[in-house]
C-alpha positions in Angstrom: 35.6 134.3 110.4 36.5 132.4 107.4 35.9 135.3 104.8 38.8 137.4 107.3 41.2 134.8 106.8 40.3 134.7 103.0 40.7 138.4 102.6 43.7 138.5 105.3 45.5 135.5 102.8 44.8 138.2 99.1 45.6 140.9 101.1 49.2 139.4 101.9 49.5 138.4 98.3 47.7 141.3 96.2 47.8 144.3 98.7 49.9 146.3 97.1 48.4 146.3 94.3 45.3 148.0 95.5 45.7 152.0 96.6 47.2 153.0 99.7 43.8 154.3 100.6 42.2 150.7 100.3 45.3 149.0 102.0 44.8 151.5 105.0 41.0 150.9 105.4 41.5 146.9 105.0 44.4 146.9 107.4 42.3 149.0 110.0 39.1 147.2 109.2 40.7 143.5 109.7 44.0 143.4 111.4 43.2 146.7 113.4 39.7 145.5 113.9 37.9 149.0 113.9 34.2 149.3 112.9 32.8 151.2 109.7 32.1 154.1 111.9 35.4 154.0 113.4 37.5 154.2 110.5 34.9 157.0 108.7 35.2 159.3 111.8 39.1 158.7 111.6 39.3 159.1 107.9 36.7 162.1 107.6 34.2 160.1 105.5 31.0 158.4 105.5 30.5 155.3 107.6 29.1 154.2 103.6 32.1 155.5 101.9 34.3 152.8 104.0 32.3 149.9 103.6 32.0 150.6 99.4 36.1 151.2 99.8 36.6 147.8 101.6 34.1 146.3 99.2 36.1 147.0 96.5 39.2 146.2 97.5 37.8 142.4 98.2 36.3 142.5 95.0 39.6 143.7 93.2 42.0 141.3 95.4 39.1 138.5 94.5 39.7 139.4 91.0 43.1 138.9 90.8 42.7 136.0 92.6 40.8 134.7 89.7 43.2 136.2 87.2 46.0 135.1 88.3 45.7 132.4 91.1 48.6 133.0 93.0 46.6 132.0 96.9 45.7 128.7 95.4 49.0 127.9 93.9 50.7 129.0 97.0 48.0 126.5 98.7 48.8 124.0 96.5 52.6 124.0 97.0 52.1 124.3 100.5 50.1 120.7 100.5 52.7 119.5 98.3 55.4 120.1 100.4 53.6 118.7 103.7 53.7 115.5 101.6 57.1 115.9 100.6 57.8 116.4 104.1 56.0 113.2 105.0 57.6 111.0 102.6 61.0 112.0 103.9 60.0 111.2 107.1 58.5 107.5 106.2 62.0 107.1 104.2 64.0 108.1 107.3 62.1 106.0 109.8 62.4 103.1 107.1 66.0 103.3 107.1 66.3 103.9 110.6 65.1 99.8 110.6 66.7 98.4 107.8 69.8 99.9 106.4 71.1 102.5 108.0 72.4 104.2 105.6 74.6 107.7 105.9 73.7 109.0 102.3 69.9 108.2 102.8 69.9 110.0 106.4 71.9 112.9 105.3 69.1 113.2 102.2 66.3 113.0 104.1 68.1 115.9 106.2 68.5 118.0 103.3 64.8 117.6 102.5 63.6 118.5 105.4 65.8 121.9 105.2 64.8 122.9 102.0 61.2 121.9 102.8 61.6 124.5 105.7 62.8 127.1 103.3 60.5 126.8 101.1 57.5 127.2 103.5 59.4 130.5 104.7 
């Protein structure tokens, strides 16, 4: 189950740069959730011909991956901004019990907002 989320996460970020042919067999294969056999008797090929397809299209999107790194930067700004998120949230409550202040509130606020455009 963990290797379909891995190769649902590349697809989202590298799936167009495979061929239409290897985005149609991994979107049947793993959001569609049809078998080899399936997709080869839809498609006209070999039950073998779609599992060497979908094998290399993980091993291409795996290979940008590597490259370029663009699933564990998006990871990584994803944690950071859970932590950003947090902090705000620790500063609000902190002023919430001690000063009261309008500017810190209305921060915080604006934080949060472009926290939840970011993640978008």
């Amino acid at each position: 189950m963990a290797k379909d989320l891995e190769i649902t996460l590349l697809f989202d970020i590298y799936g167009d740069m495979l061929t239409q042919k290897q985005r149609d067999f991994i979107t049947y294969y793993y959001d569609d959730d049809l078998s080899l056999s399936e997709i080869a008797e839809n498609e006209g090929i070999t039950r073998q011909g779609v599992r060497d397809a979908i094998k290399r299209a993980e091993a291409q999107m795996m290979e940008f991956e590597a490259r370029l790194g663009l699933k564990q930067k998006a990871e990584a700004l994803k944690k950071g901004l859970d932590e950003i998120e947090a902090m705000a949230e620790i500063i609000r409550e902190v002023n919430l019990r001690t000063v009261l202040s309008r500017e810190i509130n209305d921060a915080v606020s604006r934080i949060h907002t472009v926290v939840k455009l970011l993640n978008e």
